[in-house]
Each structure stands twice: as structure tokens, then as C-alpha cells.
C-alpha positions, 0 to 999 in steps of 0.5 A: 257708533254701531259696537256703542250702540250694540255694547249698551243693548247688551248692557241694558238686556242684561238683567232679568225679564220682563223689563220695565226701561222708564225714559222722562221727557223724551222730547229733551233727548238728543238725536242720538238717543233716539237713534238708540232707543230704536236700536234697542227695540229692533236688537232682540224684537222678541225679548220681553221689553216695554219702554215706557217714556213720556214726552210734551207734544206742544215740546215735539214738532213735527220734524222734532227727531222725537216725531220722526222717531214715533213716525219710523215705530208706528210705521214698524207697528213698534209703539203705543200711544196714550194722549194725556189730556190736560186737568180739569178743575178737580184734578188741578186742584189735587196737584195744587193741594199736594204740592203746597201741602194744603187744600185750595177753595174752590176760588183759587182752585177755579183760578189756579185752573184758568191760569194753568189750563190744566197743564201739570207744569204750570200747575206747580210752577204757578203754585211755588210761584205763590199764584194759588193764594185766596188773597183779595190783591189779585194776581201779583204782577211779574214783569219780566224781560223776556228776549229772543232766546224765551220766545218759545216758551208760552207767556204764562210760564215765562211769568211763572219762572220770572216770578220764582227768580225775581224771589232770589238775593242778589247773589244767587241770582248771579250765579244762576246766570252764570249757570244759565250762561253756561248753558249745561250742568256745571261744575262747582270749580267751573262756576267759581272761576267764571263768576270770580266769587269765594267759594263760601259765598257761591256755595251760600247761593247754591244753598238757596237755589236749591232750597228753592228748587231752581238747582239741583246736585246732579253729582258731586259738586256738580249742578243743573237747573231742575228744568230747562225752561228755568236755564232758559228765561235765567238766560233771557233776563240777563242783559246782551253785555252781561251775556258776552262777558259771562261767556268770555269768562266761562271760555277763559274758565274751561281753558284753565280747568282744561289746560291741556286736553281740550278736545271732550270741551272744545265744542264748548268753548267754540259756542261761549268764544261766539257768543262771546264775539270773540270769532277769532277765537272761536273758530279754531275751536269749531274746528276742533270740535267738528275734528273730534265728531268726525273722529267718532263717525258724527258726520252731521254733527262734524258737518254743523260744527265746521260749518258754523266755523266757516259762518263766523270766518265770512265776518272776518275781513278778507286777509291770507291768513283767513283764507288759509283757515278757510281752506283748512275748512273746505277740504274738513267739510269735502270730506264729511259731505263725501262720506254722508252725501255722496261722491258727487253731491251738490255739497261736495262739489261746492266746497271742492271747486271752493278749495280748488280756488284757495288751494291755488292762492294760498295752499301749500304743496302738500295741500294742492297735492291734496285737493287735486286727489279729493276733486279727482273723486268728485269728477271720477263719480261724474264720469268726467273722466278727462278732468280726472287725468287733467287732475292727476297730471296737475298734482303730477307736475308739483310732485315733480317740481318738488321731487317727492316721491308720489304714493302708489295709491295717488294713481287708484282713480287714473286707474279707475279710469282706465278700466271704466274705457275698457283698458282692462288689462292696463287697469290690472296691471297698475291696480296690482301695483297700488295694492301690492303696497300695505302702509297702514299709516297712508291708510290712516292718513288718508283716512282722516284727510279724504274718508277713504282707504285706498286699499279697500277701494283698490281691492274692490275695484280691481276685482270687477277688473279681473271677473272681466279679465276672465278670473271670477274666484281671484276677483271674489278673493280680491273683493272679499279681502277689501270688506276684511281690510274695511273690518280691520280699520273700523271704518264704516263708510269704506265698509260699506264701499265694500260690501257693495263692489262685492254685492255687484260682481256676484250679480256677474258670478253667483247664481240668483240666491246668492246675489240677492243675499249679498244685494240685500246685505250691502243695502242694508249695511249702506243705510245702516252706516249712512253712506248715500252714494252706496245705499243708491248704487246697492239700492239698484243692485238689490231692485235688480235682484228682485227684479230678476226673480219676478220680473214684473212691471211693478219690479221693472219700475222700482229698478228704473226708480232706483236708478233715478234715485242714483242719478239724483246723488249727482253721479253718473258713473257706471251707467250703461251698466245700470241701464243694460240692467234694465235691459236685462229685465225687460228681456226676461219680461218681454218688453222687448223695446222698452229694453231696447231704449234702455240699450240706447240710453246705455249706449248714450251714456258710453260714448258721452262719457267714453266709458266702453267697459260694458259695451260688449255686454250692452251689444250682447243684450241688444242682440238677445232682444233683437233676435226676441223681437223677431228683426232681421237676422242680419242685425241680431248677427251684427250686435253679437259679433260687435259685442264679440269684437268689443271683448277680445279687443278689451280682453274681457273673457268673461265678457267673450264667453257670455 
């Protein structure tokens, strides 16, 4: 998505200066336009560029992503707004004039006016729709069934357009249902197949709706309506029977056109099936389609597409094979809401213990094997350590009774886990061990089913292992091997995993500058690549980087926020760390107690969970504030020996030598 987004910067820029790039009706563009849009603006902020685009706000409410877009600008200083206010009765009647090739009289004008309210779309939908004549009949009547699906749009144009349809011959009429049906710009031999007309016969239609501006050739051979407020009352006035047999034929239409590469249209079929009522067979194609969003790192629309697939599973009766494509689902939507939620969000803890149930009653080996690894993740950001062995031993015992031979990799969070208690050395040995074996195809694999590379990870975690061990520049070298491996795969969310295991062993190793360098890149990188779970934990890194610059009570706060913020995501891993971070603020600051709560909270935190790899640096700290705040000797002796006790027994000489 980044490289696309760059590619089209650069392609857009390539043209001389200054650069007019004109963008009508905004409010229609689809989120990721706008994404870009903003892209575009920040990718060279000193080239000259003016984007001019126009937009309705009546079409732009305020959680509109267009809104949020002129929200995030005006914020960046990036955007000027001009209001267009609507006609007055002159300027009404100028547009009526141009458009009917005719002056009005001062009668129509004035009418045309109180009809439209000076909105230049109604003026000229009014006027083709033959409302600005002088004649003594009055207002014809249009009466127009407008369902559900019109309700947004204002009485009058809902008038005007029905007025315009009504005007079409039997047979043009029906082919712009079927266009309306179809819901998007439409092929030629897509519509003849799903209208089951000749070819001349479609065509005579089409003749007509563009004469009449209802249609247009957006290509060859290819069509759309002139406005999406005609697709849409088209749509409205077609009858619930008509609707569901136009989509079933549409379905049956885009699977013939596209007999064996279904995936750029599955998406489509998936809709028509459902509107259709046709679940059984939408719901594998909302499967596909949510396969194909994911595949292109479109998590929310990947998330919208399996979750509208489950909605229409729960109306099916409750069968085996249902449930079996309901877990198929969960374990999908497990791993998306893990890449764009969060290790521990409420979402992924939904859809895992969901898919623990299915996986023990209708699961294959292969998939228990599965979902026990994916809620070892979960439980692993919750520090529920104990659940993760319990998790590893389950997929253990099917890996025996099966005899298969278990990946190295399947090991990585029982070795997190080690590590987080302070079996450090244990924790190296078998991190070395899954490392040690490349298989790009686990890799791959596992990226598709989990989200992450379990080398990347591996790199990265075992070198907080080994700055701990004593071995600071072969942990730099293991964690800058992982952000080389995350590169090489393309994968942003492991990128981002990357950059942010790096960013928090240079708080250990690198001096002030360095680590706030690398603090700021992994936050950046996080929220660039939405990652919520790294964006919170490099979040606390780039605060404490700040922090540790200016330790200020305003600085101290933002800290203590960022940490809030982490423990929001649902994780608690990592904790006595973060709080000793605070700790280490407030001895740099003199809030000596305040540090000292910090401490206790770490502590807390480290007996809760049995996470005891920081605990000699938490005693260290609490030494150091100890001795700060004047207490008695003999307490400030008895934390630094503890912390000294904790490291040789762990092993950890860096953590000794502090």
C-alpha cells in the first residue's frame, strides 16, 4: 500500500511546475483516495501543488472520511476552504437559461428558484426534467415509489429524477435497473447476460439513456449513470422480487464472464448472492473477497468483508458444516483484528476463545494445531503466562498422537515466556534453535494464517535476550537482522514489530540521541502502518525518550498517559518495565515517591504475572531512589544487593554491571 501510494506521488509529480490536480465531488471518494490525497500533500510539502476539489456538504457528515480528512488538514494548516453559497434568483435563472438554451421569465424563474432553493443540481435536474416551463397547468405530478435505499436523498430530487425515468420506454427502463441493480459501471456483455435481451435491442436502450443523459460511455463498451443519485432512486422503484432476481442473474452473469479468476469480482458476487438471498452461496465469496483484502494489507475492509460473511452464516440453521465455515471465519477475522487491534484487543479475544470452541468440536488436527498457537499470542500479551505453556502442551500432545514433526517455530512464545521469568539463558538457547532454521514457506504460511513471521519475531526478541546476557552489539545485530528480514517479505505489520523490539533495546545501549531517533521512527512507522499494539508499546518508548530529555512534570504525564493508553489495548505484558520507566523519570526529576509507587506497581505487576526478567533493575531503581530520598542506609544496601542477587542468579550481566 505504501510503495502504491509513493508510485502514484511520483507519478502525479512528474509533470512540470506549478501543478493544478482538479478532484470533483469529493464527498463520493473512497477512503483510500483520501488517504492518498494526504499522502500526496505531505510526500513533497515544499513542491508547488494546489489541489483543487469540490465536494457537497449536505453529501459530508461529520464522521464522512472526507470530514475527517479536512479535519486532519486543517489541523496541519494544509487546506483552504471556500463555502459556495446557494443561487439567488438571478443566478438560477442563468443556469436554467444555459441549460434549456432559452431565457426563463421572471414567473418560472422565481418558481424554478423556490423549487431548487438555488442548488445548481436541482436547478438542472429541475430543468431536464421539464419543471421550468411558464405553462398555466401548474407543477406536473410525479409520483414515484421511493423505498428504503433513496431515503437520504431530499424529497425534491427524488421528484426530479423519478420525473426523468418516468419519461424512458419499457425497455430502457429495464436496462437501467439492471444497471442500478448492478450497482457500478457496467459492461456491455455483463449487462446482456444479466438482462437476457439481444444485443441491438440493449444497445437501442442505451442509445436512449444517453441521449438522455441518464447513462454515459465511461469506456469502451462500458457504461455508468451520469449521477449516483439516478443509480440510486433507479434502484429504489424497482420492486423487492425484481431486485433479488436482477442479482441472482447479475451473480450468475459475473461467474460466466469470469469462469476462472474470480477473485478482482468476488467481492461483487458476494453482495449480489446477498442481496439476492442466496447466503449459501454468498458467504464463500465474502470469504474470498475478505482473502483478497487481506492479501493487499486492506485489513478493515478484509475485517467488513468476513464479518458480513459470519452475519449471514448465524441465519443458517446450526449444521457441522456450518460451524465449519464458521471457524474458517474466526480464525480469518483472529488474524486481521491481531494486525489492526491489537494482540490483546477485546476483538481478538472474542473470535479466539470462539475458535477455541469450534476447533475442539469440529476442527481438524491441523486446525486445533492452529488455533492453539494463535490464542498463545493472545494470552502471551495478557501475561497469562501459565495459559501459554498450557496451550503449547495441548498442541503438543496432537503433535504426538499424530506423529508429526512439530516446527521449530511453534516453540517462539513458550520461549518468550521463559525469558519474560528470567530464564535467560534457557530462553537463548532455544531462540537460537528457531532462528537457526530459515523456511521461507513456514514463513509465508504463517504469514497468511497468523500475521506474523516467526523469524522476524524470534530475531527480535531474542535480542533483548542477549543485551540481558551480557552481548549488547550481537543483540544489535540480531535485532537489525529481523527489520532486514520484515523488509524482505514486505510485511508491514512485522515491520513494525521490528522497529519497535530495536527502538526499546537502544533505550538499554545507545546513548540519548540515538535512542530517541529510533523511538521516534518506530512510532512513526506504527501509526503509519497501523499497527495499534506497537504504535502503544513505541508510543511509551518515544514519551520516555522525551521524558528522559526534559523530565518535566508535563513530560512525566505524557509517559504515564502512554502507558494508559497500552494497558487500554488489553496487553500487560512487559509492565514492570514500563512502570520502572516511569521510576526512572521520576529519579531524574526528584519525585522521589512518586517513583517509588511506580516501583510498587512494577513489583506488583512482576509477582502477578511471574515476569521477574527486569526485577533486578526494578530493585536497582529503587535503590537509587531510596539513597535520593535520604532513607536509611541499610535499605538502600538491601535493594542493591537484591538487584545484584536477581542478575548473577539470572545471569544477566548487563543487568549486574548497571
Amino acid at each position: 500500500r505504501q510503495r502504491f501510494f509513493e508510485a502514484l506521488a511520483r507519478g502525479i509529480l512528474a509533470g512540470p511546475r506549478p501543478l493544478l490536480l482538479w478532484i470533483d465531488d469529493l464527498q463520493w471518494s473512497d477512503p483510500e483516495t483520501l488517504e492518498w490525497l494526504h499522502f500526496l500533500l505531505r510526500f513533497e510539502p515544499d513542491t508547488a501543488l494546489l489541489i483543487l476539489g469540490t465536494a457537497r456538504s449536505e453529501e459530508s457528515p461529520p464522521d464522512h472520511p472526507l470530514s475527517t480528512t479536512i479535519r486532519q488538514l486543517r489541523t496541519e494548516n494544509r487546506i483552504s476552504i471556500i463555502e459556495l453559497a446557494p443561487f439567488d434568483v438571478a443566478e438560477t435563472a442563468k443556469l436554467a437559461s444555459q441549460v434549456q438554451g432559452r431565457a426563463l421569465d421572471d414567473r418560472a424563474s422565481i418558481r424554478l428558484y423556490h423549487e431548487t432553493e438555488g442548488n445548481p443540481l436541482f436547478v438542472v435536474e429541475a430543468v431536464r426534467a421539464g419543471m421550468a416551463h411558464t405553462d398555466t397547468g401548474g407543477t406536473a405530478a410525479v409520483t414515484a415509489t421511493i423505498l428504503p435505499e433513496a431515503h437520504l436523498l431530499p424529497p425534491r430530487v427524488q421528484a426530479i429524477i423519478a420525473g426523468r425515468l418516468a419519461q424512458l420506454s419499457p425497455i430502457a427502463r429495464k436496462v437501467a435497473e439492471v444497471g442500478a441493480a448492478i450497482g457500478r459501471a457496467f459492461a456491455l456483455d455483463l449487462l446482456l447476460l444479466a438482462g437476457y435481451d439481444d444485443e441491438e435491442t440493449v444497445i437501442r436502450a442505451l442509445d436512449e439513456l444517453w441521449q438522455r443523459r441518464i447513462v454515459r460511455e465511461q469506456s469502451a463498451n462500458v457504461f455508468d449513470f451520469t449521477h449516483d443519485k439516478l443509480r440510486e432512486v433507479t434502484y429504489a422503484e424497482t420492486s423487492l422480487p425484481q431486485r433479488r432476481l436482477l442479482h441472482r442473474r447479475i451473480a450468475q452473469a459475473l461467474e460466466t464472464v469470469n469462469p476462472e479468476e474470480r477473485d478482482p469480482v468476488s467481492s461483487q458476487l458476494a453482495a449480489h448472492y446477498e442481496q439476492a438471498g442466496l447466503f449459501e452461496q454468498a458467504i464463500p465469496y465474502y470469504q474470498q473477497a475478505g482473502a483478497v483484502a487481506a492479501g493487499v494489507y486492506a485489513n478493515e475492509e478484509a475485517i467488513n468483508l468476513y464479518s458480513r460473511g459470519l452475519e449471514l452464516l448465524e441465519r443458517l440453521p446450526v449444521t457441522g458444516k456450518r460451524d465449519v465455515r464458521e471457524l474458517n471465519i474466526q480464525l480469518a477475522l483472529a488474524t486481521l483484528y491481531r494486525i489492526s487491534k491489537g494482540w490483546a484487543s477485546p476483538e481478538e479475544e472474542r473470535v479466539m476463545n470462539r475458535a477455541m470452541v469450534l476447533s475442539d468440536k469440529v476442527g481438524t488436527v491441523e486446525q486445533r494445531i492452529h488455533t492453539l498457537f494463535g490464542i498463545q499470542t493472545l494470552y502471551v500479551v495478557q501475561a497469562r503466562y501459565e495459559q501459554v505453556e498450557w496451550a503449547y502442551a495441548q498442541a503438543e500432545k496432537l503433535f504426538v498422537q499424530t506423529q508429526m514433526t512439530p516446527p521449530p517455530f511453534t516453540e517462539i512464545y513458550l520461549t518468550g515466556v521463559k525469558l519474560l521469568r528470567g530464564q535467560m539463558v534457557e530462553a537463548r538457547e532455544l531462540f537460537e534453535k528457531i532462528v537457526a532454521v530459515r523456511n521461507d514457506k513456514h514463513i509465508q504460511d504463517l504469514q497468511e494464517s497468523q500475521g506474523l513471521n516467526y523469524l522476524v519475531h524470534g530475531l527480535a526478541w531474542n535480542a533483548h535476550g542477549l543485551w540481558c546476557l551480557g552481548y549488547p552489539q550481537l543483540a544489535l545485530d540480531r535485532a537489525q537482522a529481523a527489520i532486514g528480514l520484515a523488509r524482505e517479505f514486505v510485511q508491514p505489520f512485522n515491520q513494525a514489530l521490528a522497529v519497535t523490539y530495536l527502538a526499546m533495546l537502544q533505550a538499554w545501549r545507545a546513548d540519548r540521541e540515538t535512542f530517541l531517533a529510533h523511538a521516534h521512527q518506530a512510532y512513526s512507522l506504527t501509526v503509519e502502518y497501523k499497527a495499534p499494539y506497537y504504535q502503544a508499546w513505541a508510543g511509551i518508548l518515544y514519551h520516555f525518550a522525551l521524558a528522559e530529555q526534559e523530565p518535566d512534570a508535563e513530560k512525566l504525564a505524557q509517559l504515564r498517559q502512554a502507558v494508559d493508553v497500552f494497558i487500554e489495548t488489553g496487553a500487560r505484558i512487559r509492565l514492570p518495565l514500563y512502570f520502572s520507566l516511569l521510576a526512572q523519570v521520576c529519579l531524574k526529576s526528584g519525585r522521589w515517591q512518586e517513583g517509588l509507587e511506580a516501583l510498587a506497581e512494577a513489583l506488583a505487576e512482576s509477582l502477578q504475572n511471574n515476569e521477574h526478567w527486569w526485577d533486578a533493575e526494578i530493585h536497582r531503581l529503587r535503590g537509587e531512589l531510596l539513597w535520593a530520598q535520604g532513607a536509611d542506609l541499610n535499605d538502600v544496601e538491601a535493594a542493591f544487593q537484591r538487584a545484584l542477587e536477581i542478575a548473577r542468579t539470572q545471569q544477566a550481566k548487563s543487568l549486574e554491571l548497571r
